[in-house]
C-alpha positions as CSV (number, residue, x, y, z in Angstrom):
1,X,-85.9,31.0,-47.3
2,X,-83.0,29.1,-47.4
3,X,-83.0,24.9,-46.3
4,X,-81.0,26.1,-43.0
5,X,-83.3,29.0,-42.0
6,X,-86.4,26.4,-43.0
7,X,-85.2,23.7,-40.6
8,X,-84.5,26.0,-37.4
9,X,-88.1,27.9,-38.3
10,X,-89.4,24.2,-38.2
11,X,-87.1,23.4,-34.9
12,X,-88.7,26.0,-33.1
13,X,-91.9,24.8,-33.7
14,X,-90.5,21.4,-32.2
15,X,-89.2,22.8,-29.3
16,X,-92.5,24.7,-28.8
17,X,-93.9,21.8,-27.5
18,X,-91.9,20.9,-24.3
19,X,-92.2,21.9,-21.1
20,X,-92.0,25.6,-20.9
21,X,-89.9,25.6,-17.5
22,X,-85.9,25.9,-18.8
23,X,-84.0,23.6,-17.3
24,X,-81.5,24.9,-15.0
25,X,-77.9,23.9,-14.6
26,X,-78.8,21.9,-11.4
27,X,-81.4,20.0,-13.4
28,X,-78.9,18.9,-16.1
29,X,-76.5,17.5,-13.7
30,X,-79.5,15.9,-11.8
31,X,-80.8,14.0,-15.3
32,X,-76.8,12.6,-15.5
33,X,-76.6,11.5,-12.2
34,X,-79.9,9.5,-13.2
35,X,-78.7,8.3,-16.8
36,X,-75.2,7.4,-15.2
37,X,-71.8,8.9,-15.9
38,X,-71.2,10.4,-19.2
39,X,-68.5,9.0,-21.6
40,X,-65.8,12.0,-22.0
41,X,-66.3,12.5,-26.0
42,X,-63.1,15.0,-26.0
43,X,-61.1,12.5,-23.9
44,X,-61.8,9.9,-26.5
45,X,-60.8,12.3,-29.5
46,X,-57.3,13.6,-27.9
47,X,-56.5,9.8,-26.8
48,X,-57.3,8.0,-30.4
49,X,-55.1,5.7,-31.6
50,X,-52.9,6.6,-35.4
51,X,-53.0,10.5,-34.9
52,X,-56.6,10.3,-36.5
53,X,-59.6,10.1,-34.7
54,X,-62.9,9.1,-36.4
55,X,-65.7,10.4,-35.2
56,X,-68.3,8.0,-37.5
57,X,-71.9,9.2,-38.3
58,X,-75.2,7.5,-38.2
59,X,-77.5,8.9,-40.8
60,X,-79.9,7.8,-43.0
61,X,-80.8,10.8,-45.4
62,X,-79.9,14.4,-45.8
63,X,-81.6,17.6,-47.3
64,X,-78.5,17.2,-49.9
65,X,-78.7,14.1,-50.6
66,X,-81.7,12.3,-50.1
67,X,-82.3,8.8,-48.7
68,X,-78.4,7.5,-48.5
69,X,-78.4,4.3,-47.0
70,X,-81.8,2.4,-47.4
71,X,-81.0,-0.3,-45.8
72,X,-80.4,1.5,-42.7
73,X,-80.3,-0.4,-39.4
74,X,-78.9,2.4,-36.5
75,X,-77.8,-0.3,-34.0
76,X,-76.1,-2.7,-36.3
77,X,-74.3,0.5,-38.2
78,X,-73.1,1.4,-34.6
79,X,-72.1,-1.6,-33.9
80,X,-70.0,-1.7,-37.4
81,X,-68.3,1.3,-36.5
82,X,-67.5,0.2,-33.2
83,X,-65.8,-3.0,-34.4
84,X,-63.8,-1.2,-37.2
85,X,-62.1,1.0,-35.0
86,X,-64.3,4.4,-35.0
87,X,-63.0,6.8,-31.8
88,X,-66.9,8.1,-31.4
89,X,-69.8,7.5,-33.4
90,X,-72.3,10.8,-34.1
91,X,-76.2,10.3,-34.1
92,X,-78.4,12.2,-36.2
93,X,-81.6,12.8,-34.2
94,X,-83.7,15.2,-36.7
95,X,-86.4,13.6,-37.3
96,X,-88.0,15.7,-40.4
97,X,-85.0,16.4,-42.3
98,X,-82.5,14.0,-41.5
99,X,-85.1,10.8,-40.8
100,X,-83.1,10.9,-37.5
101,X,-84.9,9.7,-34.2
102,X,-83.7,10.4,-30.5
103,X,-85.0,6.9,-30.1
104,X,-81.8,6.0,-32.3
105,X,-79.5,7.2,-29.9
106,X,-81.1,5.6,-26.9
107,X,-80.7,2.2,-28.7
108,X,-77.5,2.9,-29.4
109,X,-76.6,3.8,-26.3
110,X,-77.5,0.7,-25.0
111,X,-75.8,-1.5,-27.8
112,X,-71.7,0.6,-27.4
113,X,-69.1,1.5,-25.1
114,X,-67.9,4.7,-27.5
115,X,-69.2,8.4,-26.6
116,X,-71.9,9.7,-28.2
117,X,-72.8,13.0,-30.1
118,X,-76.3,14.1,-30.2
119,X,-76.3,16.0,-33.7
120,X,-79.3,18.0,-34.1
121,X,-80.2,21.9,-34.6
122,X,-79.6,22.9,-30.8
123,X,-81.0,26.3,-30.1
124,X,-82.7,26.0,-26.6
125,X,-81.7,24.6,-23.3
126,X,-84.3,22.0,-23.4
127,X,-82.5,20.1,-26.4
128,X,-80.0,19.9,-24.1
129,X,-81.5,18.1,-21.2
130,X,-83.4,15.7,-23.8
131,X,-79.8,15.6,-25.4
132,X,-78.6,13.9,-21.9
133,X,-82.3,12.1,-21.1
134,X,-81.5,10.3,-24.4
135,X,-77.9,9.2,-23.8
136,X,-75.2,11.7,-25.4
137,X,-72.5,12.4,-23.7
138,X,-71.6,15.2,-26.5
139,X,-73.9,18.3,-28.1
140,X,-73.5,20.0,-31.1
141,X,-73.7,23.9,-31.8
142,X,-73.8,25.7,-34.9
143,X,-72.6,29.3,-35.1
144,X,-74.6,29.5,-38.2
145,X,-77.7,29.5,-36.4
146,X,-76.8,31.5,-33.2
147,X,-75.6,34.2,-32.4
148,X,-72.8,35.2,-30.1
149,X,-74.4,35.3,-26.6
150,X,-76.4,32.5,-27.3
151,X,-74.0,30.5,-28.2
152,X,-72.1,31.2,-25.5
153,X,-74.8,30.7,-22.9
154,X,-75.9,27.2,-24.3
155,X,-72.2,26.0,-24.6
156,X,-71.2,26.9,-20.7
157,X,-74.4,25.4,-19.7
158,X,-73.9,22.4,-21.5
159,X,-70.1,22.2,-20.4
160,X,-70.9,23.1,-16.7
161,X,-73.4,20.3,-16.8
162,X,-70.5,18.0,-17.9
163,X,-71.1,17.5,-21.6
164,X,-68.5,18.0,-24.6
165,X,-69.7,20.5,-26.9
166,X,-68.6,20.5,-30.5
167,X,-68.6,24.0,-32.0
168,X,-69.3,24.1,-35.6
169,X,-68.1,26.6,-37.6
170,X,-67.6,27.4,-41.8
171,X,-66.5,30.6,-41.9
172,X,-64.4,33.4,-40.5
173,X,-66.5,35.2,-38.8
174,X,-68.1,32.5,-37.0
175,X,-64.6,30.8,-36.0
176,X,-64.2,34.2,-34.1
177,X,-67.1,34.4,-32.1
178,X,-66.0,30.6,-31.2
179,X,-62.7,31.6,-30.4
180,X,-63.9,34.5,-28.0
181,X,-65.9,31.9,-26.1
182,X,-63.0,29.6,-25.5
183,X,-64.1,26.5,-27.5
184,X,-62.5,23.6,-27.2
185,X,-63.6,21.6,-29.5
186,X,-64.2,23.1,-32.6
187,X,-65.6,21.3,-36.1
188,X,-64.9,23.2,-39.2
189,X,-68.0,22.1,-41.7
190,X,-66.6,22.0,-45.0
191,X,-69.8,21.9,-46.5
192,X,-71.5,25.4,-47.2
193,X,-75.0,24.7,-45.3
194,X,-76.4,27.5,-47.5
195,X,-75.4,26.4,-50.5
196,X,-74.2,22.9,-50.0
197,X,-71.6,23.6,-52.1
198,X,-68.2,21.4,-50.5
199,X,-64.4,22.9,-50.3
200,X,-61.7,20.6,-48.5
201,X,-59.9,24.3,-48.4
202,X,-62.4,25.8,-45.5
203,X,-61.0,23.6,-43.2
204,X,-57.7,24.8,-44.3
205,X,-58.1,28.4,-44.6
206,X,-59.8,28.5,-41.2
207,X,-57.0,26.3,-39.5
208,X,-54.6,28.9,-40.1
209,X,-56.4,30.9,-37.9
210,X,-56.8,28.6,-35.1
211,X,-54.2,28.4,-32.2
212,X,-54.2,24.2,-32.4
213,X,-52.8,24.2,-29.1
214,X,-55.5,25.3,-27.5
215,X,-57.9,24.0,-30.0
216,X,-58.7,20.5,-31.3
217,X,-60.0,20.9,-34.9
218,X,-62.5,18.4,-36.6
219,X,-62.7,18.5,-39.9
220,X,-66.3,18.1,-41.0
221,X,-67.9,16.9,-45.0
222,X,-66.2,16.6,-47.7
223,X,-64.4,13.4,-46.5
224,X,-64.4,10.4,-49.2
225,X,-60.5,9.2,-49.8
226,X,-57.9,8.8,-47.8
227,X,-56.0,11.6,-49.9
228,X,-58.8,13.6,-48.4
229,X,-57.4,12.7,-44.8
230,X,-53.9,13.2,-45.3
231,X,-54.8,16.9,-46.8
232,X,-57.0,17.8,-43.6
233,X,-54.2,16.2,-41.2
234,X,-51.7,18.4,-43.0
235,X,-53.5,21.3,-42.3
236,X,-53.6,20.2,-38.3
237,X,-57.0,18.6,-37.9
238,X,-57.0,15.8,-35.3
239,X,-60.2,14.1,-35.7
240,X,-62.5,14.1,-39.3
241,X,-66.4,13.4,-38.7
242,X,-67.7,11.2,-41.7
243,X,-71.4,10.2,-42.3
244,X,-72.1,10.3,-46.2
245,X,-69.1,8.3,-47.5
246,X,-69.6,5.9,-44.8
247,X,-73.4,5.2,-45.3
248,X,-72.8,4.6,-48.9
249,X,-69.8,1.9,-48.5
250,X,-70.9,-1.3,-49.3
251,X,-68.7,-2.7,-46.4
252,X,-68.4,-0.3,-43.8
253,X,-65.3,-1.8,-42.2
254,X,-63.1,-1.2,-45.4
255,X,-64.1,2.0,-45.7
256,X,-62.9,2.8,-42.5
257,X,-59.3,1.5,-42.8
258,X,-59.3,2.8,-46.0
259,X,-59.9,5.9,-44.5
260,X,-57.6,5.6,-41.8
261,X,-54.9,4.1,-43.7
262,X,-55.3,0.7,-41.8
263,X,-56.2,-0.7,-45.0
Protein backbone atom coordinates (compact mmCIF):
# COMPACT_ATOMS: atom_id res chain seq x y z
CA UNK A 1 0.00 0.00 0.00
CA UNK A 2 1.31 3.14 -0.93
CA UNK A 3 1.78 6.25 1.94
CA UNK A 4 -1.28 8.07 -0.07
CA UNK A 5 -3.63 5.04 -0.18
CA UNK A 6 -2.48 4.43 3.78
CA UNK A 7 -3.47 7.93 4.88
CA UNK A 8 -7.02 8.09 3.06
CA UNK A 9 -7.63 4.27 4.39
CA UNK A 10 -6.72 5.88 7.81
CA UNK A 11 -8.99 9.20 7.02
CA UNK A 12 -11.80 7.19 6.54
CA UNK A 13 -11.58 5.65 9.70
CA UNK A 14 -11.50 9.38 11.04
CA UNK A 15 -14.30 10.41 9.37
CA UNK A 16 -16.09 7.31 10.64
CA UNK A 17 -16.55 8.86 13.70
CA UNK A 18 -18.73 12.03 13.05
CA UNK A 19 -22.11 12.40 12.91
CA UNK A 20 -23.58 10.23 10.30
CA UNK A 21 -26.19 12.92 9.07
CA UNK A 22 -24.27 14.77 5.72
CA UNK A 23 -24.44 18.10 6.00
CA UNK A 24 -26.50 19.79 3.46
CA UNK A 25 -25.68 22.86 1.49
CA UNK A 26 -28.11 24.85 3.79
CA UNK A 27 -26.18 23.65 6.80
CA UNK A 28 -22.84 24.97 5.46
CA UNK A 29 -23.97 28.32 4.86
CA UNK A 30 -25.85 28.24 8.29
CA UNK A 31 -22.20 27.24 10.18
CA UNK A 32 -20.75 30.69 8.19
CA UNK A 33 -23.27 32.79 9.08
CA UNK A 34 -22.38 31.59 12.75
CA UNK A 35 -18.40 31.71 12.33
CA UNK A 36 -18.87 35.21 10.54
CA UNK A 37 -18.02 36.17 6.91
CA UNK A 38 -15.37 34.18 5.17
CA UNK A 39 -12.17 35.88 3.97
CA UNK A 40 -12.29 35.48 -0.15
CA UNK A 41 -8.87 33.25 -0.42
CA UNK A 42 -9.12 33.57 -4.43
CA UNK A 43 -9.74 37.33 -4.11
CA UNK A 44 -6.59 37.63 -2.05
CA UNK A 45 -4.42 35.49 -4.66
CA UNK A 46 -5.67 37.50 -7.95
CA UNK A 47 -5.18 40.97 -5.97
CA UNK A 48 -1.42 40.17 -4.42
CA UNK A 49 0.97 42.59 -4.67
CA UNK A 50 4.55 41.88 -7.16
CA UNK A 51 2.75 39.50 -9.70
CA UNK A 52 3.53 36.64 -7.07
CA UNK A 53 1.28 35.61 -4.53
CA UNK A 54 2.47 33.46 -1.51
CA UNK A 55 0.37 31.29 -0.19
CA UNK A 56 2.78 30.31 3.14
CA UNK A 57 2.33 26.83 4.88
CA UNK A 58 2.12 25.96 8.48
CA UNK A 59 3.48 22.53 9.02
CA UNK A 60 5.44 20.84 11.34
CA UNK A 61 6.38 17.34 9.82
CA UNK A 62 5.61 15.39 6.70
CA UNK A 63 5.53 11.56 5.76
CA UNK A 64 8.69 12.71 3.46
CA UNK A 65 10.37 14.43 5.62
CA UNK A 66 9.94 13.88 9.07
CA UNK A 67 9.74 16.32 11.98
CA UNK A 68 10.81 19.79 9.99
CA UNK A 69 10.55 22.51 12.23
CA UNK A 70 10.90 21.36 15.97
CA UNK A 71 10.53 24.33 17.27
CA UNK A 72 7.24 24.78 15.92
CA UNK A 73 4.85 27.37 17.43
CA UNK A 74 1.51 27.59 14.75
CA UNK A 75 0.46 31.06 15.94
CA UNK A 76 3.72 32.86 16.06
CA UNK A 77 4.73 31.12 12.49
CA UNK A 78 1.39 32.71 11.31
CA UNK A 79 2.04 35.59 12.60
CA UNK A 80 5.72 35.64 10.85
CA UNK A 81 4.20 35.11 7.70
CA UNK A 82 1.70 37.71 8.06
CA UNK A 83 4.29 40.35 8.80
CA UNK A 84 6.68 39.35 5.93
CA UNK A 85 4.22 39.83 3.37
CA UNK A 86 2.51 36.18 2.76
CA UNK A 87 -0.92 36.74 0.46
CA UNK A 88 -2.59 33.55 2.53
CA UNK A 89 -1.18 31.31 4.85
CA UNK A 90 -2.16 27.25 4.46
CA UNK A 91 -2.81 25.10 7.74
CA UNK A 92 -2.02 21.56 7.85
CA UNK A 93 -4.80 19.95 10.03
CA UNK A 94 -3.71 16.05 9.75
CA UNK A 95 -3.20 15.14 12.79
CA UNK A 96 -1.43 11.50 12.33
CA UNK A 97 0.64 12.19 9.40
CA UNK A 98 1.31 15.65 9.26
CA UNK A 99 1.27 16.45 13.37
CA UNK A 100 -1.41 18.97 12.08
CA UNK A 101 -4.39 19.95 14.51
CA UNK A 102 -7.74 21.65 13.50
CA UNK A 103 -7.12 23.29 16.75
CA UNK A 104 -4.16 25.06 14.80
CA UNK A 105 -6.27 26.74 12.58
CA UNK A 106 -8.74 27.92 15.09
CA UNK A 107 -5.92 29.70 16.86
CA UNK A 108 -4.78 30.98 13.98
CA UNK A 109 -7.77 32.22 12.93
CA UNK A 110 -8.03 34.23 15.84
CA UNK A 111 -4.35 35.60 15.80
CA UNK A 112 -4.61 37.01 11.41
CA UNK A 113 -6.43 39.03 9.07
CA UNK A 114 -5.15 36.71 5.81
CA UNK A 115 -7.48 33.84 4.43
CA UNK A 116 -7.06 30.55 5.43
CA UNK A 117 -6.70 27.07 3.69
CA UNK A 118 -7.74 24.08 5.52
CA UNK A 119 -5.26 21.39 4.01
CA UNK A 120 -6.13 18.03 4.88
CA UNK A 121 -7.27 14.72 2.83
CA UNK A 122 -10.95 15.99 2.05
CA UNK A 123 -13.06 13.06 0.94
CA UNK A 124 -16.49 13.59 2.63
CA UNK A 125 -18.84 16.47 3.17
CA UNK A 126 -18.44 16.50 6.75
CA UNK A 127 -14.56 17.71 6.49
CA UNK A 128 -16.11 20.38 4.92
CA UNK A 129 -18.40 21.73 7.52
CA UNK A 130 -15.61 21.01 10.29
CA UNK A 131 -13.37 22.73 7.58
CA UNK A 132 -15.74 26.03 8.12
CA UNK A 133 -16.59 25.20 12.10
CA UNK A 134 -12.82 25.59 12.45
CA UNK A 135 -12.13 28.88 10.54
CA UNK A 136 -11.00 28.26 6.80
CA UNK A 137 -12.27 30.25 4.48
CA UNK A 138 -10.47 27.84 1.66
CA UNK A 139 -10.54 23.72 1.17
CA UNK A 140 -8.33 21.63 -0.57
CA UNK A 141 -9.12 18.69 -3.02
CA UNK A 142 -6.94 16.19 -4.44
CA UNK A 143 -7.79 14.57 -7.74
CA UNK A 144 -5.42 11.85 -6.59
CA UNK A 145 -7.78 10.61 -4.22
CA UNK A 146 -11.17 11.17 -5.94
CA UNK A 147 -12.61 10.43 -8.53
CA UNK A 148 -14.42 12.45 -11.13
CA UNK A 149 -18.03 12.80 -9.62
CA UNK A 150 -16.85 13.12 -6.42
CA UNK A 151 -14.85 15.54 -6.89
CA UNK A 152 -17.13 17.36 -8.58
CA UNK A 153 -19.88 17.03 -5.99
CA UNK A 154 -17.61 18.13 -2.98
CA UNK A 155 -16.14 21.06 -4.93
CA UNK A 156 -19.78 22.69 -5.99
CA UNK A 157 -20.91 22.07 -2.55
CA UNK A 158 -18.01 23.65 -1.06
CA UNK A 159 -18.24 26.66 -3.66
CA UNK A 160 -22.08 27.04 -3.34
CA UNK A 161 -21.54 27.25 0.38
CA UNK A 162 -19.09 30.11 -0.32
CA UNK A 163 -15.68 28.62 0.18
CA UNK A 164 -12.58 28.76 -2.34
CA UNK A 165 -11.55 25.39 -3.32
CA UNK A 166 -8.08 24.67 -4.48
CA UNK A 167 -7.93 21.82 -6.89
CA UNK A 168 -4.77 19.81 -6.76
CA UNK A 169 -3.60 18.11 -9.46
CA UNK A 170 0.08 16.29 -10.72
CA UNK A 171 -0.73 14.85 -13.71
CA UNK A 172 -2.53 14.88 -16.98
CA UNK A 173 -5.18 12.98 -16.51
CA UNK A 174 -6.24 14.52 -13.39
CA UNK A 175 -5.77 18.23 -14.70
CA UNK A 176 -8.63 17.04 -17.15
CA UNK A 177 -11.16 15.81 -14.95
CA UNK A 178 -10.46 19.40 -13.17
CA UNK A 179 -10.74 21.16 -16.14
CA UNK A 180 -14.26 19.42 -17.04
CA UNK A 181 -15.51 20.70 -13.67
CA UNK A 182 -14.63 24.22 -14.24
CA UNK A 183 -11.96 24.83 -11.48
CA UNK A 184 -10.86 27.88 -10.76
CA UNK A 185 -8.25 27.55 -8.76
CA UNK A 186 -6.14 24.91 -9.58
CA UNK A 187 -2.61 23.80 -7.65
CA UNK A 188 -0.27 21.79 -9.73
CA UNK A 189 1.69 19.52 -6.85
CA UNK A 190 5.07 19.13 -8.14
CA UNK A 191 5.79 16.56 -5.84
CA UNK A 192 4.83 12.91 -7.00
CA UNK A 193 2.62 11.91 -3.76
CA UNK A 194 3.34 8.33 -4.73
CA UNK A 195 6.71 8.44 -4.98
CA UNK A 196 7.70 11.71 -3.54
CA UNK A 197 9.91 12.11 -6.13
CA UNK A 198 9.99 16.32 -6.97
CA UNK A 199 10.07 17.86 -10.80
CA UNK A 200 9.76 21.86 -11.10
CA UNK A 201 8.76 20.62 -14.86
CA UNK A 202 5.04 19.12 -13.81
CA UNK A 203 4.03 22.44 -13.17
CA UNK A 204 5.33 23.31 -16.59
CA UNK A 205 4.30 20.54 -18.66
CA UNK A 206 0.78 20.77 -17.18
CA UNK A 207 0.59 24.73 -17.65
CA UNK A 208 0.71 24.22 -21.18
CA UNK A 209 -2.38 22.68 -20.96
CA UNK A 210 -4.19 25.04 -18.98
CA UNK A 211 -6.22 27.99 -20.44
CA UNK A 212 -4.55 30.65 -17.77
CA UNK A 213 -7.24 32.89 -18.45
CA UNK A 214 -9.74 31.10 -17.11
CA UNK A 215 -7.51 29.37 -14.64
CA UNK A 216 -5.23 30.64 -11.80
CA UNK A 217 -2.40 28.16 -11.42
CA UNK A 218 -0.49 27.52 -8.04
CA UNK A 219 2.49 26.00 -8.30
CA UNK A 220 2.83 23.53 -5.40
CA UNK A 221 6.60 21.72 -3.76
CA UNK A 222 9.48 21.90 -5.05
CA UNK A 223 9.93 25.61 -4.10
CA UNK A 224 13.41 26.56 -2.33
CA UNK A 225 15.22 29.57 -4.46
CA UNK A 226 14.07 32.28 -6.02
CA UNK A 227 15.39 30.86 -9.48
CA UNK A 228 12.72 28.35 -8.62
CA UNK A 229 10.03 31.23 -8.68
CA UNK A 230 11.09 32.99 -11.68
CA UNK A 231 10.99 29.33 -13.57
CA UNK A 232 7.32 28.58 -12.29
CA UNK A 233 6.23 32.42 -13.09
CA UNK A 234 7.67 31.82 -16.58
CA UNK A 235 5.60 29.03 -17.13
CA UNK A 236 2.32 31.37 -15.98
CA UNK A 237 1.83 30.41 -12.36
CA UNK A 238 0.38 33.29 -10.27
CA UNK A 239 0.72 32.14 -6.78
CA UNK A 240 3.47 29.24 -5.43
CA UNK A 241 2.39 27.42 -2.03
CA UNK A 242 5.58 26.87 0.14
CA UNK A 243 5.69 24.93 3.49
CA UNK A 244 9.06 22.89 3.66
CA UNK A 245 11.66 25.59 2.60
CA UNK A 246 9.87 27.92 4.78
CA UNK A 247 9.74 25.79 8.08
CA UNK A 248 13.41 25.04 7.74
CA UNK A 249 14.66 28.96 7.39
CA UNK A 250 16.23 30.03 10.26
CA UNK A 251 14.52 33.56 9.79
CA UNK A 252 11.43 33.18 8.17
CA UNK A 253 11.08 36.77 7.00
CA UNK A 254 14.29 36.45 4.73
CA UNK A 255 13.22 33.67 3.32
CA UNK A 256 10.31 35.16 2.17
CA UNK A 257 11.76 38.20 0.37
CA UNK A 258 14.26 36.02 -0.82
CA UNK A 259 11.61 34.23 -2.29
CA UNK A 260 9.76 36.97 -3.59
CA UNK A 261 12.62 38.97 -4.74
CA UNK A 262 11.99 41.70 -1.99
CA UNK A 263 15.20 40.77 -0.65
Amino acid sequence: MSILAEIVAHKRTEISRLPETQPSLDKLRAAIAIGGPRRDFLKALREAHGGMALIAEVKKASPSAGIIRPDFDPVQIALQYEAAGATCLSVLTDEKYFQGSLDYLKRIRAAVRLPLLRKDFIIDERQILEAIEWGADAILLIAAILDGDRLNSLHDLATSAGLTVLVEVHNEQELDVVLKIGAKLVGVNNRDLATFKVDLAVCERLAARMDLSQQMLVAESGIHHRRDVERLSACGAKAILVGESLMRAPEIDAKIFSLLGRA
